[in-house]
PDB file of N, CA, C and O in Angstrom:
ATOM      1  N   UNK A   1     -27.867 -26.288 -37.740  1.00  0.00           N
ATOM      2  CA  UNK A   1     -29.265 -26.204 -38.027  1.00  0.00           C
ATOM      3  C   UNK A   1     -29.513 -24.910 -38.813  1.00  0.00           C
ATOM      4  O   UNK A   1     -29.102 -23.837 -38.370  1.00  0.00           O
ATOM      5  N   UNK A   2     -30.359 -25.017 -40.284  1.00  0.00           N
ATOM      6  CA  UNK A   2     -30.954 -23.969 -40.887  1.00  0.00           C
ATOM      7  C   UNK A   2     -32.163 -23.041 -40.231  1.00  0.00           C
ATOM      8  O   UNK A   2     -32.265 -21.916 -39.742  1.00  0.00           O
ATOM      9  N   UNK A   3     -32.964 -24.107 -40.493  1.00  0.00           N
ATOM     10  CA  UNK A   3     -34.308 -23.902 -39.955  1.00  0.00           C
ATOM     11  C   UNK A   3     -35.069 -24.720 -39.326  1.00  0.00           C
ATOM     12  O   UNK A   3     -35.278 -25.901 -39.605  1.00  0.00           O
ATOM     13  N   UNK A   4     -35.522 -24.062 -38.409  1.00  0.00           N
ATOM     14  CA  UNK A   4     -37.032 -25.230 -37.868  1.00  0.00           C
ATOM     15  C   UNK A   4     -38.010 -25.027 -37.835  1.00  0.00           C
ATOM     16  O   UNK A   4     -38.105 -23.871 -37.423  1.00  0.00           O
ATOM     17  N   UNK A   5     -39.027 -25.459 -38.031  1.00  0.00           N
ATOM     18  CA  UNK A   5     -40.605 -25.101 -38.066  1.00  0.00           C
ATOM     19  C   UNK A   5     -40.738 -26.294 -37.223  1.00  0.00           C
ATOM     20  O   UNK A   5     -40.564 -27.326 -37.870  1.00  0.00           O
ATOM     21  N   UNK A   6     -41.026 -26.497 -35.815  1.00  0.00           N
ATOM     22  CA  UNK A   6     -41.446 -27.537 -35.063  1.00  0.00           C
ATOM     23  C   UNK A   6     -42.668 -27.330 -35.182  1.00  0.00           C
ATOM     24  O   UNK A   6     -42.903 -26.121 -35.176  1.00  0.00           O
ATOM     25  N   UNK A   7     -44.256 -28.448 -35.372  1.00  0.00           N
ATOM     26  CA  UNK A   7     -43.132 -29.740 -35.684  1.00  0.00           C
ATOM     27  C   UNK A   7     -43.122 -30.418 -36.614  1.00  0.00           C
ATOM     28  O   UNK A   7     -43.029 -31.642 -36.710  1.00  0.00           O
ATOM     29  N   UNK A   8     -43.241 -29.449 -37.537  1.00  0.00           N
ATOM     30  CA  UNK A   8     -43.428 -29.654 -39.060  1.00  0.00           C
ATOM     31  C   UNK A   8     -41.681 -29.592 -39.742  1.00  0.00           C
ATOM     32  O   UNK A   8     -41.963 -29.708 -40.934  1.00  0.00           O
ATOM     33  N   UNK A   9     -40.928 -29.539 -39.723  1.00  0.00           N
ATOM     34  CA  UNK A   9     -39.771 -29.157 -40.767  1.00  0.00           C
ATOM     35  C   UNK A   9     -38.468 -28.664 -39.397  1.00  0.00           C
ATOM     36  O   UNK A   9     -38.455 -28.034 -38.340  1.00  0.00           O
ATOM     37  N   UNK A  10     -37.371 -29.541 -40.402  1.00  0.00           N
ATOM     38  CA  UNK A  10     -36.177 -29.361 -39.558  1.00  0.00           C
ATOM     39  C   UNK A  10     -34.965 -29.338 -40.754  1.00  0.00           C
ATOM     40  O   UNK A  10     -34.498 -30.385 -41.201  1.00  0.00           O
ATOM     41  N   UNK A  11     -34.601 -28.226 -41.125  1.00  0.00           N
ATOM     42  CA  UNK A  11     -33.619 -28.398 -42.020  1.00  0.00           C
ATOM     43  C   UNK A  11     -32.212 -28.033 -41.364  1.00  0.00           C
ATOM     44  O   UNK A  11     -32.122 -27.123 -40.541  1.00  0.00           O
ATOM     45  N   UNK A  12     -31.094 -28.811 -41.783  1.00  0.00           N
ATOM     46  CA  UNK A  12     -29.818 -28.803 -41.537  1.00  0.00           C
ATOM     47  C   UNK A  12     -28.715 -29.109 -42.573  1.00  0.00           C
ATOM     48  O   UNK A  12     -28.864 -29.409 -43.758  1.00  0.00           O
ATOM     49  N   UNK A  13     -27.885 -29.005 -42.058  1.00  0.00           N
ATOM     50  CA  UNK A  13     -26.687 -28.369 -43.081  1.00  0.00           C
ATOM     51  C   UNK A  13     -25.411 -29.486 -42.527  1.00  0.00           C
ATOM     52  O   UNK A  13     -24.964 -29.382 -41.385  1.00  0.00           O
ATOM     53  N   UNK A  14     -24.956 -30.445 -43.406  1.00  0.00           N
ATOM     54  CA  UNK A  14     -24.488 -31.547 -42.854  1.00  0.00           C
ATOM     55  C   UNK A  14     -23.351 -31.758 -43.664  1.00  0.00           C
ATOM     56  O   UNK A  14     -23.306 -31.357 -44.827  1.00  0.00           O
ATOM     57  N   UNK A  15     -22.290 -32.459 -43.028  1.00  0.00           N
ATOM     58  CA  UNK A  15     -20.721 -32.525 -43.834  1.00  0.00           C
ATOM     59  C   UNK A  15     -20.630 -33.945 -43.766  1.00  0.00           C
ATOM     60  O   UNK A  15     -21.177 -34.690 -42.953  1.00  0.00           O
ATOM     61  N   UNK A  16     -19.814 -34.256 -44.791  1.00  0.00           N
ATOM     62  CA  UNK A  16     -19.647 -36.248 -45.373  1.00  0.00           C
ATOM     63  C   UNK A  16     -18.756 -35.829 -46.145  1.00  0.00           C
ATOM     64  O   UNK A  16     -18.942 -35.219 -47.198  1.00  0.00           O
ATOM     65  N   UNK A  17     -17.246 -36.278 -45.434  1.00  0.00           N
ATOM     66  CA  UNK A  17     -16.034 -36.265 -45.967  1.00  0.00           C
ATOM     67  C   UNK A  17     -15.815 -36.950 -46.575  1.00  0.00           C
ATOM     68  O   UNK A  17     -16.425 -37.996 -46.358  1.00  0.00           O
ATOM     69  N   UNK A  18     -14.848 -36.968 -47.754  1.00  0.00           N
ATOM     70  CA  UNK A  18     -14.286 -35.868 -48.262  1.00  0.00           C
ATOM     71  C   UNK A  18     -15.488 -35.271 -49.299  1.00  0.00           C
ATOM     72  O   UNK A  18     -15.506 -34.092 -49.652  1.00  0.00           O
ATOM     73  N   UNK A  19     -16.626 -36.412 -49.788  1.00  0.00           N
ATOM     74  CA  UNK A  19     -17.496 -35.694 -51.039  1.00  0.00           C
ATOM     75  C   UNK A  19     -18.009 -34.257 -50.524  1.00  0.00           C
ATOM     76  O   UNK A  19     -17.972 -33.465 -51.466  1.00  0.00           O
ATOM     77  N   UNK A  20     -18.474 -33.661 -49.337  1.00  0.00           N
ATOM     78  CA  UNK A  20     -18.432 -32.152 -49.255  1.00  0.00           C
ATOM     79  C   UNK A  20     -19.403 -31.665 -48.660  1.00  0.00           C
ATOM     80  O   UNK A  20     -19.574 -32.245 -47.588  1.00  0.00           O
ATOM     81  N   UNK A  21     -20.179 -30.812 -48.860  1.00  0.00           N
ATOM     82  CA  UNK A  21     -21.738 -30.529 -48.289  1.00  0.00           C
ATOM     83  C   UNK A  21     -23.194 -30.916 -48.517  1.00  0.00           C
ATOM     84  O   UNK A  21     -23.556 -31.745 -49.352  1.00  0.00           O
ATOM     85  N   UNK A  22     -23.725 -30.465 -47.971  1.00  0.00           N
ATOM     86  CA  UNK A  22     -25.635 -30.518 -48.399  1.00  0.00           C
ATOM     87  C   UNK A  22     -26.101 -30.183 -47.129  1.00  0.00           C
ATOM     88  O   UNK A  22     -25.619 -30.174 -45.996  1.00  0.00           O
ATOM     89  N   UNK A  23     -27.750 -29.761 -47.909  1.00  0.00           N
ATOM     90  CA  UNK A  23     -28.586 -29.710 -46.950  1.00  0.00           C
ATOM     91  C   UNK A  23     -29.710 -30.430 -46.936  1.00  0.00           C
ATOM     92  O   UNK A  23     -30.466 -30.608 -47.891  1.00  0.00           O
ATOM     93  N   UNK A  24     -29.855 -30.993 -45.458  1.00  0.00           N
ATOM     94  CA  UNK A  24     -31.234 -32.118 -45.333  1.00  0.00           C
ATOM     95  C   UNK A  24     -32.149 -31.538 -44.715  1.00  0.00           C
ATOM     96  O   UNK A  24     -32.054 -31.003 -43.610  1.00  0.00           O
ATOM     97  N   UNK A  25     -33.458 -31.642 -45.670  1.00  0.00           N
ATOM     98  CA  UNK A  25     -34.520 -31.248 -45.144  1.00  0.00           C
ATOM     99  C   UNK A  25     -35.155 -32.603 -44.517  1.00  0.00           C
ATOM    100  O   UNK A  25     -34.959 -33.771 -44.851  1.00  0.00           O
ATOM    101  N   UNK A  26     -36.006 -32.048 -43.469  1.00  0.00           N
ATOM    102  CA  UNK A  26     -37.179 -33.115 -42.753  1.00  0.00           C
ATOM    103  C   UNK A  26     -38.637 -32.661 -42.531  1.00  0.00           C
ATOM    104  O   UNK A  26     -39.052 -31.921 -41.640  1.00  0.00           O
ATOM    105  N   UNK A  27     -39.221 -33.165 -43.370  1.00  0.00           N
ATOM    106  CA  UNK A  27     -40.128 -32.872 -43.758  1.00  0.00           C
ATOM    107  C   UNK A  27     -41.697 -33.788 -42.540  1.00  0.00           C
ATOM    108  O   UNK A  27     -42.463 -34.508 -43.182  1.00  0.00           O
ATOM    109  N   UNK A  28     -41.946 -33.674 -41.170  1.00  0.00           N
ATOM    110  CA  UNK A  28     -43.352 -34.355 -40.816  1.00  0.00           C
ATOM    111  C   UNK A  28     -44.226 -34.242 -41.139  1.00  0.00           C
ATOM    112  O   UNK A  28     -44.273 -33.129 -41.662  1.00  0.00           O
ATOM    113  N   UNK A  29     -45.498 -34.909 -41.228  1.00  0.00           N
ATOM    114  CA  UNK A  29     -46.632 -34.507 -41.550  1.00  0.00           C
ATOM    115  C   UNK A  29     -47.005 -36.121 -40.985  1.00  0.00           C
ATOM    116  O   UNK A  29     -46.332 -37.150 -40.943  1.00  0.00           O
ATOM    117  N   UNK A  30     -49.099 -35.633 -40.383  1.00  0.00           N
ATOM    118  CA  UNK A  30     -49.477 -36.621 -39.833  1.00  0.00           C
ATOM    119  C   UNK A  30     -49.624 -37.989 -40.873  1.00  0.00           C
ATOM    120  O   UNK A  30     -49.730 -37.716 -42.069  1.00  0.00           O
ATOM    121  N   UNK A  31     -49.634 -39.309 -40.523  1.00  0.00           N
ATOM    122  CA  UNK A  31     -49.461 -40.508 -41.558  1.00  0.00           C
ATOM    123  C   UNK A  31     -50.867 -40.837 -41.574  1.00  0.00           C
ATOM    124  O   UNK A  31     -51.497 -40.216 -40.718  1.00  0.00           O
ATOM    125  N   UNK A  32     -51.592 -41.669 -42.325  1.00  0.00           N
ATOM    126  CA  UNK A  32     -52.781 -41.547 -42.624  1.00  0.00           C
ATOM    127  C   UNK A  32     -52.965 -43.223 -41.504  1.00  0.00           C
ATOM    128  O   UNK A  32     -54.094 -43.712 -41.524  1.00  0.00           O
ATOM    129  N   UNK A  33     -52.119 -43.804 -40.823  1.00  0.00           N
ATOM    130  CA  UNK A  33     -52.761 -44.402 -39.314  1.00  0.00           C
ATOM    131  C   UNK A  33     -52.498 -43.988 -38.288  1.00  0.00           C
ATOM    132  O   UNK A  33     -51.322 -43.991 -37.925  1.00  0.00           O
ATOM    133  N   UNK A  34     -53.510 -43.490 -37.472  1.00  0.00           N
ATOM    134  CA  UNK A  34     -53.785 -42.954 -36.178  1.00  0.00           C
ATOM    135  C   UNK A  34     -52.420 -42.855 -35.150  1.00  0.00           C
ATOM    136  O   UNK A  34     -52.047 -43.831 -34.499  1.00  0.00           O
ATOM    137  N   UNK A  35     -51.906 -41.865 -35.117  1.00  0.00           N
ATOM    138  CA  UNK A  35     -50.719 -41.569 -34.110  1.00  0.00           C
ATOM    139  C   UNK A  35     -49.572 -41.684 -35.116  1.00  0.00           C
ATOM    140  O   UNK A  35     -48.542 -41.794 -34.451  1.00  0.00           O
ATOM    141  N   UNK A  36     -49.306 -41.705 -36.350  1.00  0.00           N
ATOM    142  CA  UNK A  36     -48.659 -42.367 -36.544  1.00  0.00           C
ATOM    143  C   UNK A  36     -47.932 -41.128 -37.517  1.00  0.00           C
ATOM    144  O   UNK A  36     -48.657 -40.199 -37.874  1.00  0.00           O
ATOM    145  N   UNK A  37     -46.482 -41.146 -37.929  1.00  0.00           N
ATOM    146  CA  UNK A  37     -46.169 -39.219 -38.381  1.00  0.00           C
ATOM    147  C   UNK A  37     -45.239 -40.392 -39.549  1.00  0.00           C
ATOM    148  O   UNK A  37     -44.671 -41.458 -39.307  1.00  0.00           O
ATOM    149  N   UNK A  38     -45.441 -39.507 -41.026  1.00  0.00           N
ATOM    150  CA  UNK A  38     -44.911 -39.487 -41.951  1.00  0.00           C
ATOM    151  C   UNK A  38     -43.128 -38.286 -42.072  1.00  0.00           C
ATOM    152  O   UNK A  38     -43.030 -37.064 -41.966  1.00  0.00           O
ATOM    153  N   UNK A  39     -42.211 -39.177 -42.282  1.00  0.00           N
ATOM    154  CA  UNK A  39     -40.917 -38.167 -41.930  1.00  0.00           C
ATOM    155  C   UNK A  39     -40.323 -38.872 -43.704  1.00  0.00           C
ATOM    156  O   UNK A  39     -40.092 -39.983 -44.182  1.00  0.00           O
ATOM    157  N   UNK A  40     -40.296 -37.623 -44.109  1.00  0.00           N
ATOM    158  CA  UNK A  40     -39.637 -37.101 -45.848  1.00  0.00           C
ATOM    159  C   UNK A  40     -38.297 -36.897 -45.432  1.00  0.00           C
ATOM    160  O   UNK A  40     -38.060 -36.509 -44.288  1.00  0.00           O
ATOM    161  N   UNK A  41     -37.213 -37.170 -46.425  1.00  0.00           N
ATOM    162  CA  UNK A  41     -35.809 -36.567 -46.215  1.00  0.00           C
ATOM    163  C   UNK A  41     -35.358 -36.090 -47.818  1.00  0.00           C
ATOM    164  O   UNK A  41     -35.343 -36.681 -48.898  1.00  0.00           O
ATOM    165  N   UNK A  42     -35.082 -35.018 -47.475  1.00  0.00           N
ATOM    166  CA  UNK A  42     -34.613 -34.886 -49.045  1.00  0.00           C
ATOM    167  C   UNK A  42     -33.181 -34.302 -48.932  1.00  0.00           C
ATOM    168  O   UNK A  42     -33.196 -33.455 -48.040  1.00  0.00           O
ATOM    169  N   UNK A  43     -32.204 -34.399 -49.372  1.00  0.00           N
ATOM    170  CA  UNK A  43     -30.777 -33.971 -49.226  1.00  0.00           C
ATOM    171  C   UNK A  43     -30.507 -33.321 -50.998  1.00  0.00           C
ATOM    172  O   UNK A  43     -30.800 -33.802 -52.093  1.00  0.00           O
ATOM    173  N   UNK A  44     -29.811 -32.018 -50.584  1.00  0.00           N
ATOM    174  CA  UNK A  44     -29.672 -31.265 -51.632  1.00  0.00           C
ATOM    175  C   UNK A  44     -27.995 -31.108 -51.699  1.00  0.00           C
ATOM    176  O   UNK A  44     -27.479 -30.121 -51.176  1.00  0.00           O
ATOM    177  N   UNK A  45     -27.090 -32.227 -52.435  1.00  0.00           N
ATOM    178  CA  UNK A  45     -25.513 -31.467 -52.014  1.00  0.00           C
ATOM    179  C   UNK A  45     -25.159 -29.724 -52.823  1.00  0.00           C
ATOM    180  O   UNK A  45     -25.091 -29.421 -54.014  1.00  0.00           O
ATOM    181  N   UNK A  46     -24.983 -28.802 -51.463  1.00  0.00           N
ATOM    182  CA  UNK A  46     -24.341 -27.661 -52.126  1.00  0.00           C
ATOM    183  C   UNK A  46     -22.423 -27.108 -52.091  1.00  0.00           C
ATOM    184  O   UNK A  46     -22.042 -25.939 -52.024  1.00  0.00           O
ATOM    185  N   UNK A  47     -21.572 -28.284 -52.155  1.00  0.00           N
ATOM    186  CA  UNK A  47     -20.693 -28.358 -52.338  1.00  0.00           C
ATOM    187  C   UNK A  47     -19.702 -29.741 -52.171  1.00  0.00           C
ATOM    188  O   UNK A  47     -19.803 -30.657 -51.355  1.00  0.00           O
ATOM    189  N   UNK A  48     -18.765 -29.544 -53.194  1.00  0.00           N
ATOM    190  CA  UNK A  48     -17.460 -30.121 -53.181  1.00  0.00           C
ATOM    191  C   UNK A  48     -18.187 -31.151 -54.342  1.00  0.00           C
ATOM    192  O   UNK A  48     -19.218 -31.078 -55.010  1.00  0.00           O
ATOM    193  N   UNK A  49     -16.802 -32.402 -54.181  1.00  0.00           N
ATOM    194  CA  UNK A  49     -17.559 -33.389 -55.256  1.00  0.00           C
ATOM    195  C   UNK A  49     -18.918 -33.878 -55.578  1.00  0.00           C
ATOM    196  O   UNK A  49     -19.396 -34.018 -56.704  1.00  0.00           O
ATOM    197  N   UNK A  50     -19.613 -34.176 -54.152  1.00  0.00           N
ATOM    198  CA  UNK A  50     -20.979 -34.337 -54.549  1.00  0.00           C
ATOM    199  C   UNK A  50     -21.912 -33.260 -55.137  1.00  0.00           C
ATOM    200  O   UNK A  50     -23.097 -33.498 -55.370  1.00  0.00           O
ATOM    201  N   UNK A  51     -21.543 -32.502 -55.283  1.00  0.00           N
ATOM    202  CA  UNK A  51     -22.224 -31.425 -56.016  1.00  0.00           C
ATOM    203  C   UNK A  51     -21.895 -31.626 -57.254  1.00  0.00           C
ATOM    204  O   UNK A  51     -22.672 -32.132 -58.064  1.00  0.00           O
ATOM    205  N   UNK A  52     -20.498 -31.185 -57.583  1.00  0.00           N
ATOM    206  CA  UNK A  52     -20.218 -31.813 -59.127  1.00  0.00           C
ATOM    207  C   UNK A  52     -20.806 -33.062 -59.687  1.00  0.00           C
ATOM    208  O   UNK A  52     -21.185 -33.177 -60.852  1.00  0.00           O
ATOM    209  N   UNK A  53     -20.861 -34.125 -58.643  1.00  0.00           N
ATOM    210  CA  UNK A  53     -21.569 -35.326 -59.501  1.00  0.00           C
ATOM    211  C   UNK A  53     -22.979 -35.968 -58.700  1.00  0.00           C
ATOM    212  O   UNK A  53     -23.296 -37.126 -58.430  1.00  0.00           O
ATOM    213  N   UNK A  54     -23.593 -34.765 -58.483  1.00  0.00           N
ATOM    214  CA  UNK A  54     -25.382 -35.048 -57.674  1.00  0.00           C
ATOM    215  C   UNK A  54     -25.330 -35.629 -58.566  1.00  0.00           C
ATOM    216  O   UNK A  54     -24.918 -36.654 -58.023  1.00  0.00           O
ATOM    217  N   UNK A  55     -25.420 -35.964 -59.876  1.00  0.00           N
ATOM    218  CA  UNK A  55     -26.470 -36.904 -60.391  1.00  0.00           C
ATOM    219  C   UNK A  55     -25.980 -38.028 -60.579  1.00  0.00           C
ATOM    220  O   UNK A  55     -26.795 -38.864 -60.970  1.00  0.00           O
ATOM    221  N   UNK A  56     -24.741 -38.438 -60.422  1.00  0.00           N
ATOM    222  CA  UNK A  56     -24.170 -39.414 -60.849  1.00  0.00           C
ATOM    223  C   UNK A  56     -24.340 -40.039 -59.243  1.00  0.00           C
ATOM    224  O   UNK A  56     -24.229 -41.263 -59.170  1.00  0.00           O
ATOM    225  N   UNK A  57     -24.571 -39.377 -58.095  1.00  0.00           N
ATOM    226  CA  UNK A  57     -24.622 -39.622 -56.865  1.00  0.00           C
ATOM    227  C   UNK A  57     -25.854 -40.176 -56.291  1.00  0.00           C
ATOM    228  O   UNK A  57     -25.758 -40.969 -55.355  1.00  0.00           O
ATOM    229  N   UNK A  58     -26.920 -39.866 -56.722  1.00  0.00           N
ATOM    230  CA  UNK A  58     -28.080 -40.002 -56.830  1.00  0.00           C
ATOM    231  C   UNK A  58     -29.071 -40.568 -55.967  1.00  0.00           C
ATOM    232  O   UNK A  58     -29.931 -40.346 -55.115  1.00  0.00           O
ATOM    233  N   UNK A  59     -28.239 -41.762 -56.934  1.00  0.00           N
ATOM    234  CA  UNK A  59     -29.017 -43.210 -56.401  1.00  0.00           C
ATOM    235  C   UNK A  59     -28.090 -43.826 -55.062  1.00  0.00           C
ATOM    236  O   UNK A  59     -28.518 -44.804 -54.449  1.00  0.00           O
ATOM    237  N   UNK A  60     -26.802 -43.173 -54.672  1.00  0.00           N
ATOM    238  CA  UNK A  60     -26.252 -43.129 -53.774  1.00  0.00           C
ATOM    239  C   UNK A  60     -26.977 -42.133 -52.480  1.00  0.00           C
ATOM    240  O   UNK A  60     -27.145 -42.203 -51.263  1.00  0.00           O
ATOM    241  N   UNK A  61     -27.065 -41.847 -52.824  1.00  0.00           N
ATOM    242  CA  UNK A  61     -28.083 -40.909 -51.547  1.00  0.00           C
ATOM    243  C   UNK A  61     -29.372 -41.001 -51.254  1.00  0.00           C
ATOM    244  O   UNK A  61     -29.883 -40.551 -50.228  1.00  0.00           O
ATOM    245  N   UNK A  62     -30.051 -41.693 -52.304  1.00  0.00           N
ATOM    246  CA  UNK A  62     -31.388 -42.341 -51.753  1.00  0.00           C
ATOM    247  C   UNK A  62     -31.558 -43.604 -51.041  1.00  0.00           C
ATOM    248  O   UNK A  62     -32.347 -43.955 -50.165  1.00  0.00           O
ATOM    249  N   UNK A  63     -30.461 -44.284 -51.747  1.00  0.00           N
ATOM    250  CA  UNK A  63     -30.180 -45.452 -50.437  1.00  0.00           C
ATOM    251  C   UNK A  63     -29.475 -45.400 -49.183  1.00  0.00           C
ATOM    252  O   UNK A  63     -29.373 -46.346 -48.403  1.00  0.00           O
ATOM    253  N   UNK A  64     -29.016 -44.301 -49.035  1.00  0.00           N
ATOM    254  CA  UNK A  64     -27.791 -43.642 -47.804  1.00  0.00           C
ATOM    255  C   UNK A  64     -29.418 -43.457 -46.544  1.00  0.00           C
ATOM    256  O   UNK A  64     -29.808 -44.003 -45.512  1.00  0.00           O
ATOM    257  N   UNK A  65     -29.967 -42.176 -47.627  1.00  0.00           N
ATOM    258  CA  UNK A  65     -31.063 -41.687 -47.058  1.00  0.00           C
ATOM    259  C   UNK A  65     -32.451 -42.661 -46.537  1.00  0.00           C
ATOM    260  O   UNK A  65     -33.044 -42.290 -45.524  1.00  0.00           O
ATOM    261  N   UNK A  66     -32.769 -43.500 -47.033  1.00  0.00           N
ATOM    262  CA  UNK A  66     -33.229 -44.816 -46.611  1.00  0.00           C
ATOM    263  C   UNK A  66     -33.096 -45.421 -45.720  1.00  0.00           C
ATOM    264  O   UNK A  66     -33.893 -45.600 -44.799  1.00  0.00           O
ATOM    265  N   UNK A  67     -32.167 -45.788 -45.849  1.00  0.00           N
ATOM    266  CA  UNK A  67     -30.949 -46.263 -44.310  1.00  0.00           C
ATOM    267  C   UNK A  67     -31.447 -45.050 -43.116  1.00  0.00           C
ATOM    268  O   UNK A  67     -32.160 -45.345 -42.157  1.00  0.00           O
ATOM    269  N   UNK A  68     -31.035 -43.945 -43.324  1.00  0.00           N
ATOM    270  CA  UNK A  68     -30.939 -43.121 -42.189  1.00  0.00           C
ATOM    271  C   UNK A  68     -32.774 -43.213 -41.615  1.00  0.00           C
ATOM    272  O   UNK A  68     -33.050 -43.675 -40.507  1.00  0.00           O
ATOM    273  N   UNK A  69     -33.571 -42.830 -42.333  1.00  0.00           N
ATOM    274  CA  UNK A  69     -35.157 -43.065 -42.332  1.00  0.00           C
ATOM    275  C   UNK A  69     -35.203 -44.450 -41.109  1.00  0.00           C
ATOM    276  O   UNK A  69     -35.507 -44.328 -39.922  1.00  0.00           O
ATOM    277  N   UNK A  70     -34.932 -45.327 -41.595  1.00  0.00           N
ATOM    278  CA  UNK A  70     -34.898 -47.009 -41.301  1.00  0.00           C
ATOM    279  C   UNK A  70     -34.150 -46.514 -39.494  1.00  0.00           C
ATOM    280  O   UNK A  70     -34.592 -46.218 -38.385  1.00  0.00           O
ATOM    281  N   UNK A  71     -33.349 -46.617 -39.896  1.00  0.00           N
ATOM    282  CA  UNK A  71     -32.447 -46.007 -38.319  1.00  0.00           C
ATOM    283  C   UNK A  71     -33.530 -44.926 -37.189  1.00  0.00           C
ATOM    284  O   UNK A  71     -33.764 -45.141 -36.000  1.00  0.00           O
ATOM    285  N   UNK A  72     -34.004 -43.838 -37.990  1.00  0.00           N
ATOM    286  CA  UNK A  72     -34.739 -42.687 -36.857  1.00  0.00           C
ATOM    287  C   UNK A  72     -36.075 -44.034 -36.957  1.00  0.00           C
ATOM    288  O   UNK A  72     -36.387 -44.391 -35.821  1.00  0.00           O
ATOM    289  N   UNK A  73     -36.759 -44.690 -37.935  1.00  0.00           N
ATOM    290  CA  UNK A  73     -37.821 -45.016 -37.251  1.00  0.00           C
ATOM    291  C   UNK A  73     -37.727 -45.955 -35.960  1.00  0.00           C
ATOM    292  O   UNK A  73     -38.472 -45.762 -34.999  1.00  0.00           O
ATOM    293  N   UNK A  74     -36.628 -47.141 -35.982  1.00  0.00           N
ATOM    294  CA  UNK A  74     -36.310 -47.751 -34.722  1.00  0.00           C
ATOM    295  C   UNK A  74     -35.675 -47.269 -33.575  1.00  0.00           C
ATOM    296  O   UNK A  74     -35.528 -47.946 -32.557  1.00  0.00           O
ATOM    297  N   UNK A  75     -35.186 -45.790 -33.754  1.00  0.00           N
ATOM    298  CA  UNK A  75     -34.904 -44.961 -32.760  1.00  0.00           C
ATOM    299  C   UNK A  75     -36.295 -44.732 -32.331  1.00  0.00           C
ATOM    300  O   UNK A  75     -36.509 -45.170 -31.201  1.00  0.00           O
ATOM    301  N   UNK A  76     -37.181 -44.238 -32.838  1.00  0.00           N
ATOM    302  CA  UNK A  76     -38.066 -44.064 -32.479  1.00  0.00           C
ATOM    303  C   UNK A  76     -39.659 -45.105 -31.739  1.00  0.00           C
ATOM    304  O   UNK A  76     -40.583 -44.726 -31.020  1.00  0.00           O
ATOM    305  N   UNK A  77     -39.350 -46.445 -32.338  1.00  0.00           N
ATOM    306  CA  UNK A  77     -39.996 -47.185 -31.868  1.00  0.00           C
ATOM    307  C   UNK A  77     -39.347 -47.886 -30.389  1.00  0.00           C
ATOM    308  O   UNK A  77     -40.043 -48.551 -29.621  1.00  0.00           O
ATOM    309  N   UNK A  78     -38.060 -47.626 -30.197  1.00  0.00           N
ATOM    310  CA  UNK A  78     -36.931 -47.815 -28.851  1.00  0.00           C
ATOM    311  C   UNK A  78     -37.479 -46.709 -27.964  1.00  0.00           C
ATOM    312  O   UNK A  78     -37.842 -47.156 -26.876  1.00  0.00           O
ATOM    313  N   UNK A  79     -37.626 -45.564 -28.085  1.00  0.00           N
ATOM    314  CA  UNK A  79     -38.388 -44.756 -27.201  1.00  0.00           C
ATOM    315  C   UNK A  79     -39.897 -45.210 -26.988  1.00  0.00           C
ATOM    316  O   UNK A  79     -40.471 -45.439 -25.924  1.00  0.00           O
ATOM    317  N   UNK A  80     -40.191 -45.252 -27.772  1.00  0.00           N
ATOM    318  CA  UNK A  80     -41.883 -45.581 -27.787  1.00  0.00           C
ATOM    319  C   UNK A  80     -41.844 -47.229 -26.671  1.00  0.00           C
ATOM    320  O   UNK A  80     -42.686 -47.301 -25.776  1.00  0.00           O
ATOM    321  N   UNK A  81     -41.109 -48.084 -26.807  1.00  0.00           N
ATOM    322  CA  UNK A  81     -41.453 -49.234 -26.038  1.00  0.00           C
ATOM    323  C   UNK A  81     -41.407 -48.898 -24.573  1.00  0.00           C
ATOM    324  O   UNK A  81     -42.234 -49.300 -23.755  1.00  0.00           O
ATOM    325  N   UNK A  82     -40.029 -47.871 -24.220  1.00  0.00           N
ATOM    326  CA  UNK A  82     -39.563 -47.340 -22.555  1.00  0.00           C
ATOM    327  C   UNK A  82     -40.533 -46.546 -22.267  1.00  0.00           C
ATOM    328  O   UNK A  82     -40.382 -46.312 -21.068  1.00  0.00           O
ATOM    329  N   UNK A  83     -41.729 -45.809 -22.755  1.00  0.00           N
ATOM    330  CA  UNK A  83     -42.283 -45.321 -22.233  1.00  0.00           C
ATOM    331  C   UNK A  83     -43.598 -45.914 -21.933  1.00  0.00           C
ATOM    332  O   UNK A  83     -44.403 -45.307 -21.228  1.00  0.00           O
TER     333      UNK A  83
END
């Protein structure tokens, strides 16, 4: 973990072998329906191959990152039903 600003911002520092490093920010903020929280991901690679080819990577990491989004929101709606 970089930083946290709970419960606004959670940035971390994450490894994906062999392409190399980055850092993911998480960005909350309230969603414009009632109870309901807007979560941003933005991933910045700062080493190894994906760095050399962020851009060629791109569109590989927005659909990676999508996925992961898709995943925390049904994590999150799995808590929300048990309680």
């Amino acid at each position: 973990m970089i930083e946290i600003d709970a419960p606004n911002k959670l940035v971390l520092s994450v490894r994906f072998r062999p392409a190399g490093t980055a850092v993911v920010e998480l960005t909350m903020e309230p969603a414009e329906e009632e109870g309901k929280t807007r979560v941003t991901m933005k991933e910045t690679p700062t080493s190894g191959a994906a760095r050399a080819l962020a851009l060629a990577t791109s569109m590989m990491l927005l659909v990676r990152n999508e996925w992961s989004l898709l995943r925390l929101r049904r994590l999150v709606a799995a808590n929300r039903a048990k309680s």
